[in-house]
C-alpha positions as CSV (number, residue, x, y, z in Angstrom):
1,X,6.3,17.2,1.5
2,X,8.1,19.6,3.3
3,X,10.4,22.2,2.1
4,X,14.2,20.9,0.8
5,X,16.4,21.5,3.6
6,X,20.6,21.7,2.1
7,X,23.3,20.6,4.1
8,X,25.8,22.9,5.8
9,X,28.7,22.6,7.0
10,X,28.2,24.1,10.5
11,X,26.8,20.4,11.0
12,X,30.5,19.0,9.9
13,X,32.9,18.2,13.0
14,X,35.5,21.0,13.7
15,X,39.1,20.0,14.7
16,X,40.1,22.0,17.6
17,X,42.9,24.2,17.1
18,X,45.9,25.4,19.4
19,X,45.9,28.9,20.5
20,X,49.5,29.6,19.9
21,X,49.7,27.5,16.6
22,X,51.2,29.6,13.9
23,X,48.7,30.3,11.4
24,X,48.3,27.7,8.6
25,X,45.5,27.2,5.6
26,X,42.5,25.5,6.7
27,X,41.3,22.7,5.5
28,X,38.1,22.9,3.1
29,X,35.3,20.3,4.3
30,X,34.4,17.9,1.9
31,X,31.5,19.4,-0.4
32,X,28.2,17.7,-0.2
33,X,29.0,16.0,-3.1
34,X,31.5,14.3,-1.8
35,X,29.8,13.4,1.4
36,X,26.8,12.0,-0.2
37,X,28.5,10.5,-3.2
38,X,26.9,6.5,-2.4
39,X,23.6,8.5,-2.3
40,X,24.2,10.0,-5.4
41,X,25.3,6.5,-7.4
42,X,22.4,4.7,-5.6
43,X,20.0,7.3,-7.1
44,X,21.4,7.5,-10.2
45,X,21.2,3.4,-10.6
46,X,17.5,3.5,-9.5
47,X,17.0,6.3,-12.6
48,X,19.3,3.6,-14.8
49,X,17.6,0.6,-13.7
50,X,14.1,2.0,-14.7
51,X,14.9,4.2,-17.5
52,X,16.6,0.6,-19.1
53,X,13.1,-1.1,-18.3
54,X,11.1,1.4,-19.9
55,X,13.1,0.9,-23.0
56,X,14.3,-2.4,-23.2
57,X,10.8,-4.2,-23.7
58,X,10.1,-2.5,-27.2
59,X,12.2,-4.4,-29.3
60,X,11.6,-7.7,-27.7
61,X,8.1,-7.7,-28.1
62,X,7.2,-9.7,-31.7
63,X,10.1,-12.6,-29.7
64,X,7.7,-12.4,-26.4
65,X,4.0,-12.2,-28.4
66,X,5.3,-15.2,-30.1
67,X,6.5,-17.0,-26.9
68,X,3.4,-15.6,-25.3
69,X,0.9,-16.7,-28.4
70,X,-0.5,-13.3,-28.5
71,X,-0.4,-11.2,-31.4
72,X,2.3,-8.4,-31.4
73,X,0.1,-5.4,-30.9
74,X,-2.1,-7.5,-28.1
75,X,1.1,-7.3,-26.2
76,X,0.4,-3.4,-25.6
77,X,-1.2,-4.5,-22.3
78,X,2.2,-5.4,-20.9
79,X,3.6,-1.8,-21.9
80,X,0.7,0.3,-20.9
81,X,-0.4,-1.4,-17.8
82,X,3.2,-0.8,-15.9
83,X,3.3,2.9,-17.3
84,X,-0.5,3.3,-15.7
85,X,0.9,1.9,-12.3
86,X,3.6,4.1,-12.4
87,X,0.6,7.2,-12.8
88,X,-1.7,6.4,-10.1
89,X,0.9,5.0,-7.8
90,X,4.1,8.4,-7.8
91,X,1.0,10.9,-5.9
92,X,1.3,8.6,-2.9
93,X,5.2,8.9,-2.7
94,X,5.8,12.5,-0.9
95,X,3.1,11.1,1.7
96,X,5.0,7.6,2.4
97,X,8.2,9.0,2.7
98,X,6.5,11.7,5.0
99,X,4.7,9.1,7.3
100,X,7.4,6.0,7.0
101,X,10.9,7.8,6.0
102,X,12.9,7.6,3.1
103,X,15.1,4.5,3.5
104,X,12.6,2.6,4.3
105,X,10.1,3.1,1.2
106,X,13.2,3.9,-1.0
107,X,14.3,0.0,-0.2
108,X,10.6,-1.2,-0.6
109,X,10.5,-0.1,-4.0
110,X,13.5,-1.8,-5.0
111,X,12.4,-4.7,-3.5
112,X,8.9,-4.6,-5.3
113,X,10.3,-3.7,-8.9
114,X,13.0,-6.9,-8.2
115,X,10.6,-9.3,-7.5
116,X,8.0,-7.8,-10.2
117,X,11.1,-8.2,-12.4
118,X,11.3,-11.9,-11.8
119,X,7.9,-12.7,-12.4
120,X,7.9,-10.8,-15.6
121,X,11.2,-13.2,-16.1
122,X,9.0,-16.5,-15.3
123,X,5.5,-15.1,-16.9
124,X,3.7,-18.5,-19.1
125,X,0.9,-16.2,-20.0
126,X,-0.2,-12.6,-21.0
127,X,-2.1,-12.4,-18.2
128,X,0.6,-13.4,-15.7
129,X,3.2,-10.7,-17.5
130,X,0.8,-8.1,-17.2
131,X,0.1,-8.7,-12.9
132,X,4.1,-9.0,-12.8
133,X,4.1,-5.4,-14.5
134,X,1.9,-4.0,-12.2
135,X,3.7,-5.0,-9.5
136,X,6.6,-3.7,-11.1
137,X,5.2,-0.3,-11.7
138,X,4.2,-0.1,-8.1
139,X,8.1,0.0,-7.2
140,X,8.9,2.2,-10.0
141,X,6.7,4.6,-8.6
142,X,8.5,5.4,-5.9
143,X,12.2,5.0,-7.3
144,X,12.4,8.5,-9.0
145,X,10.3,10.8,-6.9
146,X,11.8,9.7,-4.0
147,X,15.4,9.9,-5.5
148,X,15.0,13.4,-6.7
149,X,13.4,14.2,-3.0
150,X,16.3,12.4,-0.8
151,X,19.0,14.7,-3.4
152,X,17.1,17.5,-2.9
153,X,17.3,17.6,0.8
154,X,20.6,16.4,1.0
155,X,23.1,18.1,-1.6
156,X,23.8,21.8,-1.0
157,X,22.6,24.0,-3.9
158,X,25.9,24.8,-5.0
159,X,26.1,21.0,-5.9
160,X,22.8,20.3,-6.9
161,X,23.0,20.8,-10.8
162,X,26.0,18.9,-10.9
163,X,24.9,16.0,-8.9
164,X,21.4,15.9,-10.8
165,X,23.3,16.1,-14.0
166,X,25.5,12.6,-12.9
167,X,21.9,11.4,-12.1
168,X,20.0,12.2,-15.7
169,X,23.5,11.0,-17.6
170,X,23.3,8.0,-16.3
171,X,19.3,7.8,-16.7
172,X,20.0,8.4,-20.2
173,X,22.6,5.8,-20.7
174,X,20.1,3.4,-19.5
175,X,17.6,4.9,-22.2
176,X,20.3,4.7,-25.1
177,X,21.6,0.9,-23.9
178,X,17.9,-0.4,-23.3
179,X,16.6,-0.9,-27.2
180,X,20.5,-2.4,-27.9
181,X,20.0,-4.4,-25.1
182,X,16.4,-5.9,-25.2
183,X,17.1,-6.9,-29.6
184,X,20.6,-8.5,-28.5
185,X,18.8,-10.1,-25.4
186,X,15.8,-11.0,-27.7
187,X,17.8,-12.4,-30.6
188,X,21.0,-14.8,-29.0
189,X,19.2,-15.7,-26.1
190,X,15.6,-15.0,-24.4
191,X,13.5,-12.3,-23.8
192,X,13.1,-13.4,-20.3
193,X,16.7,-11.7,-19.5
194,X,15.5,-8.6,-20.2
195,X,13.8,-8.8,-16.7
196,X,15.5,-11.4,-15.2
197,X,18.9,-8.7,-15.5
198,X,17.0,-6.5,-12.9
199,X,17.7,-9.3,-10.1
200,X,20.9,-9.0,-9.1
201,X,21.1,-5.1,-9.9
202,X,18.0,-4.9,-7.1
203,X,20.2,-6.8,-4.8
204,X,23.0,-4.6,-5.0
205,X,20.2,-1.8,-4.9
206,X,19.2,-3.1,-1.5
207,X,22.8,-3.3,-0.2
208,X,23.6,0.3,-0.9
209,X,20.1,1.3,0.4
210,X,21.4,0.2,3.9
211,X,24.5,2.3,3.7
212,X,24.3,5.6,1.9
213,X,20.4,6.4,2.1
214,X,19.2,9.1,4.8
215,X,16.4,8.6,6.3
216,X,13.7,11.6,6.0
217,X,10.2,11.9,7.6
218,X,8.0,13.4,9.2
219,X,7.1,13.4,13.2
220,X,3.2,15.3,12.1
221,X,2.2,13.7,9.0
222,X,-1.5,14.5,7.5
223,X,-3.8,12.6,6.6
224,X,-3.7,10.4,3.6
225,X,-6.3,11.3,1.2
226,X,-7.3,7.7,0.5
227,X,-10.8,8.4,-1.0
228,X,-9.4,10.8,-3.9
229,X,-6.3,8.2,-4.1
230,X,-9.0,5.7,-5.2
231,X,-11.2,7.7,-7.2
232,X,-8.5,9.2,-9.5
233,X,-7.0,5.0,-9.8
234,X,-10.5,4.4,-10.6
235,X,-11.2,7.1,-13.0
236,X,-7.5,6.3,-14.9
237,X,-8.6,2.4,-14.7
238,X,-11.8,2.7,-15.9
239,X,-10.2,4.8,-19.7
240,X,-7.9,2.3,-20.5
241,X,-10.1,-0.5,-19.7
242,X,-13.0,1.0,-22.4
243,X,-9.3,1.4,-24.8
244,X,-8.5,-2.3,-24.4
245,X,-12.4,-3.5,-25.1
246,X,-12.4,-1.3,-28.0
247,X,-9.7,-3.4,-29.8
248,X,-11.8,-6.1,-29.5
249,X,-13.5,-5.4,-32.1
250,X,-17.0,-4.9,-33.0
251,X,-20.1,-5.6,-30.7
252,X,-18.7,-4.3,-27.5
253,X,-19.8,-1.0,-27.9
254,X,-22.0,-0.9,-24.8
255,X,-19.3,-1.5,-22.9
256,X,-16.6,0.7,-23.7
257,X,-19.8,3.5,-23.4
258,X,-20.2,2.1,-19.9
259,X,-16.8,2.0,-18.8
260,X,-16.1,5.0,-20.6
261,X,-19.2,6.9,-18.4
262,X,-17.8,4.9,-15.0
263,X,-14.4,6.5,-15.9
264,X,-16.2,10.2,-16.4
265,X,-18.2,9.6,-13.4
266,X,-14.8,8.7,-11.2
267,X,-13.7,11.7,-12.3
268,X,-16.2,13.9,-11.3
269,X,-16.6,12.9,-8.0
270,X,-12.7,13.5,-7.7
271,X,-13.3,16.9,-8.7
272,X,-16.0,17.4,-5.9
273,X,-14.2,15.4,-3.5
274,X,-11.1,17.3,-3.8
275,X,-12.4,20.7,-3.5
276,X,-13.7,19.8,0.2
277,X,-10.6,18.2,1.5
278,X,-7.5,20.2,2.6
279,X,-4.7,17.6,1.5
280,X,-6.0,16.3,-1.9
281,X,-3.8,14.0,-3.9
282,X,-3.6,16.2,-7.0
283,X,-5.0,19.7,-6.0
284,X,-6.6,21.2,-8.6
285,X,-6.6,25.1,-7.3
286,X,-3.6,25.0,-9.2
287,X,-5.1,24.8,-12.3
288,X,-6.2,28.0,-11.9
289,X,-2.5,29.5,-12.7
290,X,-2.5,29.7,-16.5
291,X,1.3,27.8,-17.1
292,X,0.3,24.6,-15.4
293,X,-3.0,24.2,-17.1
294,X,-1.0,24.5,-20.3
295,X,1.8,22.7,-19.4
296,X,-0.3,19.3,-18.2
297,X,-2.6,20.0,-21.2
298,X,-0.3,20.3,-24.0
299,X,2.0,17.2,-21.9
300,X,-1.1,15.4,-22.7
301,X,-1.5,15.6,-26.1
302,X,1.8,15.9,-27.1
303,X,2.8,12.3,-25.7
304,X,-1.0,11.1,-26.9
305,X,0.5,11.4,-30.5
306,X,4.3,10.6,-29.2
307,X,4.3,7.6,-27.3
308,X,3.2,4.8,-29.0
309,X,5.9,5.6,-31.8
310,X,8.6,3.9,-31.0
311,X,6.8,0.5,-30.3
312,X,5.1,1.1,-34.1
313,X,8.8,1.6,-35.4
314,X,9.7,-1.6,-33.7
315,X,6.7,-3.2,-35.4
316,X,7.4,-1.9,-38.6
317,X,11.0,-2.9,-38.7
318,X,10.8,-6.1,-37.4
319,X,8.0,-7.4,-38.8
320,X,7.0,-5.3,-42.1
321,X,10.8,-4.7,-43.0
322,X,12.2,-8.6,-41.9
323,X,15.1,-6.6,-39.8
324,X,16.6,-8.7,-37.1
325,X,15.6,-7.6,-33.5
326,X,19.5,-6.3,-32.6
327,X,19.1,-4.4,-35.4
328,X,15.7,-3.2,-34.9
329,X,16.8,-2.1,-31.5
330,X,20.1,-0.4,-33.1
331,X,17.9,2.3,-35.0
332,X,16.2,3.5,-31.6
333,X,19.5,4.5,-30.1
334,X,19.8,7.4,-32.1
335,X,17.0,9.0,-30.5
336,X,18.0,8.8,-27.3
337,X,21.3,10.5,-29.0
338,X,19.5,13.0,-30.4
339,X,17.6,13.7,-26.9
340,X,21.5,14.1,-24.8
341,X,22.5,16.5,-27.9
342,X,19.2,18.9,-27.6
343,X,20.0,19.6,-23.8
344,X,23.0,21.9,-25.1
345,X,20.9,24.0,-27.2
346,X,17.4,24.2,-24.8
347,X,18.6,27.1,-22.3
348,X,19.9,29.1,-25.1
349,X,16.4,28.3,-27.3
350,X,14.1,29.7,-24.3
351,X,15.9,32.6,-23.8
352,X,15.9,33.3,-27.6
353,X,12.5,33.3,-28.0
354,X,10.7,31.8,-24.3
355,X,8.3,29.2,-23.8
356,X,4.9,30.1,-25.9
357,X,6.8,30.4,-29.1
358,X,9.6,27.4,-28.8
359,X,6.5,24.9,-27.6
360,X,4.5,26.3,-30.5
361,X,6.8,25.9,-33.4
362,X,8.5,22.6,-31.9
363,X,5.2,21.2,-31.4
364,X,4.4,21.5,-34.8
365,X,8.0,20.4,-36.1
366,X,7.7,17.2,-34.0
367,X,4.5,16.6,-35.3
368,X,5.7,17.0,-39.3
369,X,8.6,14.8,-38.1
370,X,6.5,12.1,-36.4
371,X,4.2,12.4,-39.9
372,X,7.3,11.7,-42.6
373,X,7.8,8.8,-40.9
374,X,4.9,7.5,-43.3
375,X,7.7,7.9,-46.3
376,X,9.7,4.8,-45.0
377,X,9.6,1.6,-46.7
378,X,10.7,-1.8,-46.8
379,X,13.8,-0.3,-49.3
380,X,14.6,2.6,-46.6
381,X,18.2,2.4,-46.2
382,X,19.2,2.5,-42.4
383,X,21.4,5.3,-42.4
384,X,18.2,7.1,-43.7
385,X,15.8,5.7,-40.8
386,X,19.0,6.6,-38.4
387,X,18.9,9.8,-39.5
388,X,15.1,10.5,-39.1
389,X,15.1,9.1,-35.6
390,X,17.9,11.2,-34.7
391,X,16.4,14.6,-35.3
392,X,13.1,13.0,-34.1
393,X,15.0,12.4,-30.9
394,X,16.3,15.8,-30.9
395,X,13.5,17.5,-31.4
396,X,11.6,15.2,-28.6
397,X,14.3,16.3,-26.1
398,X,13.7,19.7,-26.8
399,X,10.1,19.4,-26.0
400,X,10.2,17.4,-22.8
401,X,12.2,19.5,-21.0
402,X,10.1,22.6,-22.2
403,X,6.7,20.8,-20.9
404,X,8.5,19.6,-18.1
405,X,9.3,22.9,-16.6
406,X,6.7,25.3,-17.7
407,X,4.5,24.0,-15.1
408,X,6.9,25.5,-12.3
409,X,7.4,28.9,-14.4
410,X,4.4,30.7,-12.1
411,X,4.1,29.0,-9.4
412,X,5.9,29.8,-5.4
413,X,8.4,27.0,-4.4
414,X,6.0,25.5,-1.9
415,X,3.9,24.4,-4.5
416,X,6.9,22.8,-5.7
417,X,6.0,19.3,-4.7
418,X,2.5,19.3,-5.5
419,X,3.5,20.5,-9.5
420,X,5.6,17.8,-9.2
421,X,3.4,14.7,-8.6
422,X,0.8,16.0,-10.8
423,X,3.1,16.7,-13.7
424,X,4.7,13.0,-13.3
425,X,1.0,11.6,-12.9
426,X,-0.3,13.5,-16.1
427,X,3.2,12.3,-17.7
428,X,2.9,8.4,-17.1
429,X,-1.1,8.5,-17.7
430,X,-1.3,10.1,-21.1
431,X,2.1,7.7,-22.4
432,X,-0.1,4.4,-21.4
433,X,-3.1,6.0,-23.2
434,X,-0.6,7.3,-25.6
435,X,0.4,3.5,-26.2
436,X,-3.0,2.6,-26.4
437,X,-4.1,5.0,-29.0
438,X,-1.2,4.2,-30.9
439,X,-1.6,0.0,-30.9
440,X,-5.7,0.4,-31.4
441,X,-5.3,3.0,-34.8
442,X,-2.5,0.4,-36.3
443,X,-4.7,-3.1,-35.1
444,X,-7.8,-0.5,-36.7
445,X,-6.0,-0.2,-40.0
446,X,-4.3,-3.8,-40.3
447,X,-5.8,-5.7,-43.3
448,X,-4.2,-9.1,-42.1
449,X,-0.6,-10.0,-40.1
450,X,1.4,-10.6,-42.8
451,X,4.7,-8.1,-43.4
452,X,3.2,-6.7,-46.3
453,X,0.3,-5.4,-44.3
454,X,2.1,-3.8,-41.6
455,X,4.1,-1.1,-43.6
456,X,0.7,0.5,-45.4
457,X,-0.8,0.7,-41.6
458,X,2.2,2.2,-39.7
459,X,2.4,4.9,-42.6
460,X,-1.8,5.7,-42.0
461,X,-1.1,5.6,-38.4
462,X,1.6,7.7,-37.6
463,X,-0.2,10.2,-39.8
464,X,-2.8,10.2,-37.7
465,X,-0.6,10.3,-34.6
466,X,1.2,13.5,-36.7
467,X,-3.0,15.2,-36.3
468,X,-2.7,14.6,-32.8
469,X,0.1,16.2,-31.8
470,X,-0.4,18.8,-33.7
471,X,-3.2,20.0,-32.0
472,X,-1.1,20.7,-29.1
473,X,0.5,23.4,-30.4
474,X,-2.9,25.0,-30.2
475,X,-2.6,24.4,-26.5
476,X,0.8,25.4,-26.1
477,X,-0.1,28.7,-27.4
478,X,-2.8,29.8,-24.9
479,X,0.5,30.8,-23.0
480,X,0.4,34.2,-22.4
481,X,3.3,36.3,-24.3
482,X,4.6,37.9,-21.6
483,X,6.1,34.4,-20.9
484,X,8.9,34.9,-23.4
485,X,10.8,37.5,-21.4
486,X,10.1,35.9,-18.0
487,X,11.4,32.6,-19.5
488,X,14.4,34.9,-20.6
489,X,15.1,36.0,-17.4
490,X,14.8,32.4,-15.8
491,X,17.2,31.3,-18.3
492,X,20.1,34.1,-17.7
């Protein structure tokens, strides 16, 4: 991906003006801002639109396992297969845009994640929900990376934080609206909605495509590394395959041992493969500088014990507590709350004390937080469960955006893309195995599927999830000390 190149006004039109005109104030050109203002909407629905889908299926899924004659947690396929799309599919976005220009993929990948939307609307079967997912994850790939790319080479850097911050707002109000959305959806009329919605929103997607989105490329593209493209889909495949057989239950231990050596195999013939190509799809050299193996490390898992806790709260609520789904998908809007409150505090927070010692001790909060979760019962009055999810959420904002840009902390800006991709890969891939993890240690610890054995095995559960992210704070502080004051500086 090449370098961003801003905007500047010497490419703006100049009026000409009379030599013996009397001298008068010149009029300011419009800021890039203003210029690119349909870009900057069209981006930030395409955030909205996705951040609203990645939400909006929790707290409808006991209405669609039942519609679907699955069990609730055997609907964790549906969830973790679009999130897995989204990981092996975003490292082949810089490249498309590079070889077929912006507009062009940017208005294939609304297209795909509309009509993956209505098949997910029309699914009969599990099976037929969880292709319509794929093929919805293999738009939603594309949407965001591209986005950010087309702002970044369009908006001057005066304007940049301020458009970026129109963009994430409105991301975020898709994250707060989607568990409202999907239990109001769920519980007056279908779950289907909660896809079908996408439709006409992709339409209008398509139509401002055409008229505000600059197309980017470029004339001397590389090579496509095709053979590590497949090798890394096959190694990421292979995992959550060997986590699905394992909640079949017992006797299928030789294969989850063989897909769980294909995946292990994959991967090591990515690693050997990559080191003898010159444009891998995740290069690995940069592993080498200390902040990004921390960074995708700790990313890992941190959202290994994280992920999977908001479909358990779901779970718990709906089916162990009896609440409705609108109000099941009322007590998950707190965190996203909680998340748009801890952005004030972050900048302030890593100057204070920098990145080894705020992901240390914030690790270890979220994990103690994610743990008292275990204290809820079927008495727990909402403003108390409100409450928890709020500082949960808080706390959860505060980490992401420390994970999310450590990784760039050391590195030269034209590494810039590359930190990119891999830290969205390594994002999306350890949330569908986070996912997993979570669904297999609750199905693992289920006695039977009545509502009295679902609160004893979310409280064992997100105990356990509380062990496994703790154990990144261990990671996190591998970081060397001398990251404090650089963060510090960063931050000034």
């Amino acid at each position: 991906m090449p370098e961003p190149i801003p905007a500047t006004e010497a490419s703006l039109p100049v009026s000409p003006v009379p030599v013996d005109a009397a001298p008068q104030a010149t009029a300011q050109p419009p800021s890039s801002r203003e210029r690119y203002r349909g870009l900057i909407w069209l981006v930030a629905a395409a955030f909205f639109m996705q951040a609203l889908d990645s939400t909006i299926v929790n707290t409808a899924v006991p209405a669609m396992a039942q519609a679907l004659k699955v069990t609730p947690l055997g609907m964790r396929t549906a969830l973790t297969s679009y999130v897995l799309t989204l990981a092996i599919f975003i490292p082949a976005s810089p490249w498309l845009c590079d070889r077929f220009g912006t507009r062009r993929i940017f208005a294939a990948a609304i297209a795909t994640f509309t009509i993956g939307s209505l098949l997910c609307g029309i699914a009969q079967t599990l099976p037929q929900l969880v292709a319509a997912r794929v093929l919805q994850g293999l738009g939603g790939a594309a949407l965001m990376p591209v986005g950010r790319y087309v702002l970044v080479r369009s908006i001057d850097k005066r304007d940049f934080v301020r458009s970026m911050s129109t963009v994430a707002t409105v991301g975020l109000l898709g994250s707060v609206l989607g568990p409202l959305l999907g239990g109001a959806l769920a519980q007056f009329t279908t779950w289907r909605l909660i896809f079908l919605i996408n439709v006409p929103v992709g339409m209008i997607g398509m139509w401002m495509n055409r008229r505000s989105m600059p197309d980017y490329r470029l004339d001397d593209v590389h090579r496509f590394d095709f053979v590590g493209f497949l090798l890394f889909a096959a190694a990421s495949a292979m995992l959550l395959t060997a986590s699905e057989v394992a909640s079949g239950g017992g006797g299928q231990g030789l294969w989850i041992a063989t897909y769980g050596v294909l995946a292990v195999v994959f991967g090591a013939v990515y690693v050997w493969h990559s080191r003898r190509t010159d444009h891998p799809v995740a290069d690995l050299d940069l592993l080498r500088v200390r902040s990004v193996w921390v960074s995708l490390a700790g990313n890992l898992f941190t959202r290994l014990g994280v992920s999977g806790m908001f479909l358990l709260l779901v779970l718990f609520l709906q089916i162990g507590c009896g609440w409705s789904p609108l109000m099941a998908g009322l007590m998950m809007v707190p965190q996203a709350l909680g998340s748009i409150t801890a952005k004030w505090f972050i900048n302030r927070l890593l100057t204070l004390f920098g990145y080894r010692r705020l992901l240390f001790a914030n690790t270890l909060m979220v994990a103690l937080l994610l743990a008292s979760f275990a204290l809820l019962g079927k008495s727990s009055p909402m403003w108390l469960i409100a409450s928890m999810v709020f500082v949960y959420g808080a706390f959860m904002g505060m980490q992401y955006t420390a994970m999310n840009t450590l990784i760039y902390n050391d590195l030269d800006v034209k590494h810039a893309s590359m930190a990119s991709s891999m830290a969205s890969t390594a994002q999306y891939l350890s949330m569908s195995f986070g996912i997993a993890l979570a669904s297999l240690l609750m199905e693992a610890l289920l006695k039977g599927h009545t509502a009295e054995d679902y609160i004893p095995a979310f409280r064992w559960t997100v105990l356990l999830l509380g062990v496994v992210t703790a154990t990144a704070s261990w990671v996190f502080s591998r970081l060397q000390p001398e990251h404090s004051a650089r963060a510090a500086r960063a931050t000034d």
